[in-house]
KEDRENGU-953468 format. One line per field, with one value per residue (C-alpha): residue number from 1; residue in one letter; x, y, z. Coordinates in steps of 0.1 Angstrom, whole numbers, plus 5000, padded with zeros to 4 digits. Example, Ala and Ser with C-alpha at 12.3 -4.5 7.8 and 13.67 -1.06 7.14 Angstrom:
<nodes>
lumfi <- (1 / 2)
kolnu <- (a / s)
X <- (5123 / 5137)
Y <- (4955 / 4989)
Z <- (5078 / 5071)
</nodes>
This chain:
<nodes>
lumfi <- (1 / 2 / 3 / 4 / 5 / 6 / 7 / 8 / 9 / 10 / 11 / 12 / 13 / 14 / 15 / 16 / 17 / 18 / 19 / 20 / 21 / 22 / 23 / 24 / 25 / 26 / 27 / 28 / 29 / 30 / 31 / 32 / 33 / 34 / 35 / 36 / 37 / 38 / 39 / 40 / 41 / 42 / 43 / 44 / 45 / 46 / 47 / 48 / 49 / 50 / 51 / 52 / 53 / 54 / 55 / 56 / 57 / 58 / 59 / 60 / 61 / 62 / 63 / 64 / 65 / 66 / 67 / 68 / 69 / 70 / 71 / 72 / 73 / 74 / 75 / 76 / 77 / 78 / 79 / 80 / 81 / 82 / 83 / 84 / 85 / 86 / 87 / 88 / 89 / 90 / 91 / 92 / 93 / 94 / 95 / 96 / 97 / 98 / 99 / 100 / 101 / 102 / 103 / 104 / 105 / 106 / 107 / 108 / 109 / 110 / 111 / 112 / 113 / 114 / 115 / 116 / 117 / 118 / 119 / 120 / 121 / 122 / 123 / 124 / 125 / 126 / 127 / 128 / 129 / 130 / 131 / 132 / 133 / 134 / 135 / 136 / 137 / 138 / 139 / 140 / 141 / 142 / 143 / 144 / 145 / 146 / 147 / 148 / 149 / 150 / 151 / 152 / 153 / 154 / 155 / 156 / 157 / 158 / 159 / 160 / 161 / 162 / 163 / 164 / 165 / 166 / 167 / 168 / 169 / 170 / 171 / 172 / 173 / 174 / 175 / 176 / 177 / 178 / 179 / 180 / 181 / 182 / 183 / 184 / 185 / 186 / 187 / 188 / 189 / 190 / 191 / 192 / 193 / 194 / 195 / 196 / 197 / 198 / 199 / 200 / 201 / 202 / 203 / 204 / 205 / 206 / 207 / 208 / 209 / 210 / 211 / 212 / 213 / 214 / 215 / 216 / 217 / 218 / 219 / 220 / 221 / 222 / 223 / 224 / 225 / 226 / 227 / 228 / 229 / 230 / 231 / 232 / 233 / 234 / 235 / 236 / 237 / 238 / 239)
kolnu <- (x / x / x / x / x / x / x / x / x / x / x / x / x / x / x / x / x / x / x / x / x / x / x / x / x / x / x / x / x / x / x / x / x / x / x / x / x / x / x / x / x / x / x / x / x / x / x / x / x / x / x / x / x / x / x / x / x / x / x / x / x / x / x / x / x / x / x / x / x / x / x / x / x / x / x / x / x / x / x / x / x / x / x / x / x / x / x / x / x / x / x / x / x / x / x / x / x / x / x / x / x / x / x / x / x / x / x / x / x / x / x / x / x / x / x / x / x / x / x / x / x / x / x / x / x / x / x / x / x / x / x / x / x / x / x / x / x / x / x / x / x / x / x / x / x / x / x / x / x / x / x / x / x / x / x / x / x / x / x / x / x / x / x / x / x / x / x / x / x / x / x / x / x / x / x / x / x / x / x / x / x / x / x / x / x / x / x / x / x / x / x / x / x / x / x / x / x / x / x / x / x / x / x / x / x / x / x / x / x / x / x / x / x / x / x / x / x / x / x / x / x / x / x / x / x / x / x / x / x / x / x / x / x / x / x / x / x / x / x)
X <- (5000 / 5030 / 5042 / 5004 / 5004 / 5037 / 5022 / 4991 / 5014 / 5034 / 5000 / 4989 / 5022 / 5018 / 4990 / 4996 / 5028 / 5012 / 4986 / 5007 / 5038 / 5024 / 4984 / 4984 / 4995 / 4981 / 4958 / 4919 / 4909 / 4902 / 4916 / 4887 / 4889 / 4924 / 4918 / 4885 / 4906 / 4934 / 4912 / 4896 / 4929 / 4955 / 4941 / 4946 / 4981 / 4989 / 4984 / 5006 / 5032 / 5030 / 5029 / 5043 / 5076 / 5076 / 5072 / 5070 / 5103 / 5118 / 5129 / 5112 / 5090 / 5063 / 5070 / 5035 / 5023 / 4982 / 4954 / 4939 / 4972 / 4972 / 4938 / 4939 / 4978 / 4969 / 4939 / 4956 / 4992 / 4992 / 4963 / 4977 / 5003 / 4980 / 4968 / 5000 / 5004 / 4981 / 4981 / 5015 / 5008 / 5013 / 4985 / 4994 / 5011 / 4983 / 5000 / 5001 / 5025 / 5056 / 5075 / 5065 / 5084 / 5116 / 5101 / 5093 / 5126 / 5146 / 5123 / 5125 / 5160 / 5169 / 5147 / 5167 / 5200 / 5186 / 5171 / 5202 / 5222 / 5201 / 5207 / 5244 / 5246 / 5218 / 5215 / 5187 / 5196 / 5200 / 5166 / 5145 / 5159 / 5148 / 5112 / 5111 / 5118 / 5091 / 5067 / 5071 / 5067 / 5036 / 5025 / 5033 / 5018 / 4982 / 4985 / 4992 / 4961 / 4936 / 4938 / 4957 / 4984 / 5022 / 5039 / 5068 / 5089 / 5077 / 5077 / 5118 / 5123 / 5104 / 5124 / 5104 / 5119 / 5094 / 5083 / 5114 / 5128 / 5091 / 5086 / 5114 / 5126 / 5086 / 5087 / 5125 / 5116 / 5084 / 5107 / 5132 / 5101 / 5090 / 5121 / 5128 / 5090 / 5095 / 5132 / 5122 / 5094 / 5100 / 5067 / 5087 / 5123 / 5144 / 5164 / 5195 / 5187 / 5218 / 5240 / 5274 / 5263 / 5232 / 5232 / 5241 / 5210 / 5190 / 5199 / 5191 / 5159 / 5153 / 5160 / 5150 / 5128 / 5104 / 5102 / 5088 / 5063 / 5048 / 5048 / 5031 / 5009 / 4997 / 4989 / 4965 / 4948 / 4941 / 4921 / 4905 / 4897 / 4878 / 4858 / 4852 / 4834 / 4817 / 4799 / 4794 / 4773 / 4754 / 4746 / 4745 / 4716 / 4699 / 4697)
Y <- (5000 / 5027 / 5024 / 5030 / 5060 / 5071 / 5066 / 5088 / 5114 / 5114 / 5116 / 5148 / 5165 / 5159 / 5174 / 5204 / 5206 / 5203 / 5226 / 5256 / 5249 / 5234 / 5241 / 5256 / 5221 / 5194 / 5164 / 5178 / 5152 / 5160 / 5144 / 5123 / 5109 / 5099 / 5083 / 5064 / 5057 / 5041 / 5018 / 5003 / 5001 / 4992 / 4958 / 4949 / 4968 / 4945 / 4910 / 4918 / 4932 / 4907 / 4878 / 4889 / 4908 / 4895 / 4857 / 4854 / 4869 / 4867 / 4908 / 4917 / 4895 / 4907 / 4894 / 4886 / 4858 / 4857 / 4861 / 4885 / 4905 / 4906 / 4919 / 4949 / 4956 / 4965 / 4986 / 5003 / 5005 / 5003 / 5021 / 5049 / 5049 / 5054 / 5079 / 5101 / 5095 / 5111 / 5138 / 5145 / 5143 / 5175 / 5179 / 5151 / 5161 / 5152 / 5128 / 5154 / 5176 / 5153 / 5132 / 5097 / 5075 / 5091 / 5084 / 5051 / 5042 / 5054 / 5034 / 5004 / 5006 / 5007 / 4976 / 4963 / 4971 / 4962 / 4929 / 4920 / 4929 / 4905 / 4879 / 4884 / 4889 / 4879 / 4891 / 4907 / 4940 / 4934 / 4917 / 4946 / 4971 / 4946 / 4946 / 4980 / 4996 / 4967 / 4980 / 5016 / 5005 / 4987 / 5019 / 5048 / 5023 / 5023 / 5055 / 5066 / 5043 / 5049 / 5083 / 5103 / 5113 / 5104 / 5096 / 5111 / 5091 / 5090 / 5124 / 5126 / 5104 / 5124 / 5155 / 5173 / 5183 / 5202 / 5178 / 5155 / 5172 / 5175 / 5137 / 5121 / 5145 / 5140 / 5100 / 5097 / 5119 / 5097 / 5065 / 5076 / 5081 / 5047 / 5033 / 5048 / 5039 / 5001 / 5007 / 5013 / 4993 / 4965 / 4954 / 4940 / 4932 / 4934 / 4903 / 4920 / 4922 / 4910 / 4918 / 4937 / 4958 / 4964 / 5007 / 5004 / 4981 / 5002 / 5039 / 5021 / 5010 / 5045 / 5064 / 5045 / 5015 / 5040 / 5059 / 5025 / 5019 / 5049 / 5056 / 5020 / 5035 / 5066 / 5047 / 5020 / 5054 / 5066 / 5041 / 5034 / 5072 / 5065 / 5035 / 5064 / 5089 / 5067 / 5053 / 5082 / 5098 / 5064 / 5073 / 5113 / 5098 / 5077 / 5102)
Z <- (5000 / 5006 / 4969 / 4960 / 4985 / 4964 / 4931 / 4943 / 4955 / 4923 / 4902 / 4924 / 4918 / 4881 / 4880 / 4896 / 4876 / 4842 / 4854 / 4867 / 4841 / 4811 / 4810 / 4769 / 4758 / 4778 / 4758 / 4766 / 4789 / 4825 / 4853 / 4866 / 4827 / 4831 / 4865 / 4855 / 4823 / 4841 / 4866 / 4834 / 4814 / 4848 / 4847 / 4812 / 4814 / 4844 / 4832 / 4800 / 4817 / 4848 / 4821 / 4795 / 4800 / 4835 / 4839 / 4802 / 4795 / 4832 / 4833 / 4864 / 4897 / 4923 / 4956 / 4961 / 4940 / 4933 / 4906 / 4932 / 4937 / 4898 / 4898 / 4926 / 4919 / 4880 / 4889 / 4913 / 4906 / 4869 / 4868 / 4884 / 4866 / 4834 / 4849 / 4855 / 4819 / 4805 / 4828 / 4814 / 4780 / 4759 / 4729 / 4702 / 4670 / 4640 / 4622 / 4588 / 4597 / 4601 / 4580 / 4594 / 4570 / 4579 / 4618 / 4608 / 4592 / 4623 / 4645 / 4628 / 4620 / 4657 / 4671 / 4641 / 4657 / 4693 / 4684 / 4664 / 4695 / 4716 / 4692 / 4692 / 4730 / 4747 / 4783 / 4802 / 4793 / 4756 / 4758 / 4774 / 4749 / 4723 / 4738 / 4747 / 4712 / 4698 / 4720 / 4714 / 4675 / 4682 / 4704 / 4674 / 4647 / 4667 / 4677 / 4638 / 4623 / 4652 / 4664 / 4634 / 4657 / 4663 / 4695 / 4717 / 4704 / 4668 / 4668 / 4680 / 4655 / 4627 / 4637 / 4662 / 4694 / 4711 / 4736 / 4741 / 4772 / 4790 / 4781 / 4788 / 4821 / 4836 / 4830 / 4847 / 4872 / 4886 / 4875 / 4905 / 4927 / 4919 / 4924 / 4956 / 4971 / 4958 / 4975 / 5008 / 5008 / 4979 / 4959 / 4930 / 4921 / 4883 / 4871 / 4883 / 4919 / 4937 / 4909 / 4913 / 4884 / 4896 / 4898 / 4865 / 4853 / 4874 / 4860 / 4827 / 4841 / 4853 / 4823 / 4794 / 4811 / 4827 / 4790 / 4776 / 4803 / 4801 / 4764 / 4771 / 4795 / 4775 / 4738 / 4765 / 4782 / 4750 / 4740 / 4776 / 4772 / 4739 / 4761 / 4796 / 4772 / 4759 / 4793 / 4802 / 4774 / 4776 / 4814 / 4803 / 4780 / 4803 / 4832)
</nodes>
């Protein structure tokens, strides 16, 4: 429960943050949006990361092992964590006014390089840049095709730096906060946990893992966001 205090602590000072520093170009949802968004979405977000990239693939472990943990821990904690990222998001780029083959081509070519790297040297580290530049590919594809807009990252890669230093500074920032919560009171633990490299796996974690998760994070609220206004013109309807 502490880390989830954290998490809603770090939410609360992202908002207030975007709201005093950054308020002329911050996506048009409101916040109650990205929070309902995030309960809906955290659970879906959990299983695949708990499954996927972290039994599945072996990169990270709760300490608590249970279908209800699973359940509760992705509304809550992943959900939150949906949440903050939307509530960090600056207005999207529409998809027309940057080159996105040029994006494209850089994005691909470096999950190229990064998956060929795994293959060459396969190690935990090698593996979750692998993963982590597929799923920001996956995340900019759906976010091209289904909402007309490009990504952070896309959108480096097409050229344009206006938001780089806002995204990537905001999502290392509430990465350390995280990882100092989970630190003092540990929730989960990475692959490299008892390894004399380990502050060097874990400032890699910080300031590129925490990039992926919550580039992760935003495409899924997006679409959770699609599924909130939805309900609640049904009920708007209704009443």
């Amino acid at each position: 429960m502490f880390v989830i205090g954290v998490q809603i602590v770090v939410l609360i000072f992202v908002e207030v943050k975007e709201r005093f520093r950054n308020s002329k170009d911050r996506d048009s949802h409101r916040f109650w949006e990205a929070v309902a968004a995030g309960v809906i979405s955290g659970v879906v977000l959990g299983i695949v990361f708990d499954e996927l990239i972290g039994r599945k693939l072996q990169l990270f472990q709760y300490y608590i092992h249970s279908p209800a943990f699973i359940v509760v821990n992705g509304a809550l904690s992943y959900g939150l964590a949906v949440a903050t990222a939307l509530r960090f998001s600056p207005t999207p780029i529409r998809a027309q006014r940057l080159p996105l083959r040029r994006g494209f081509a850089v994005l691909g070519l470096t999950s190229i390089v990064f998956l060929g790297l795994f293959l060459l040297l396969p190690s935990p580290l090698t593996l979750a840049a692998a993963v982590g530049c597929i799923v920001i590919v996956a995340d900019e594809i759906i976010e091209v095709y289904a909402f007309g807009t490009i990504g952070p990252i896309l959108e480096v890669a097409s050229g344009s730096l206006r938001h780089i230093a806002h995204n990537w500074i905001t999502a290392v920032l509430v990465g350390c906060i995280y990882e100092l919560g989970n630190y003092f009171f540990p929730v989960w633990r990475w692959w490299f946990t008892g390894d004399s490299t380990t502050l060097w796996f874990e400032l890699a974690i910080v300031m590129l893992g925490y990039v992926v998760l919550f580039h992760f994070s935003r495409i899924v609220g997006f679409i959770s966001l699609v599924l909130v206004r939805r309900i609640h013109d049904f009920i708007t309807e209704r009443a």
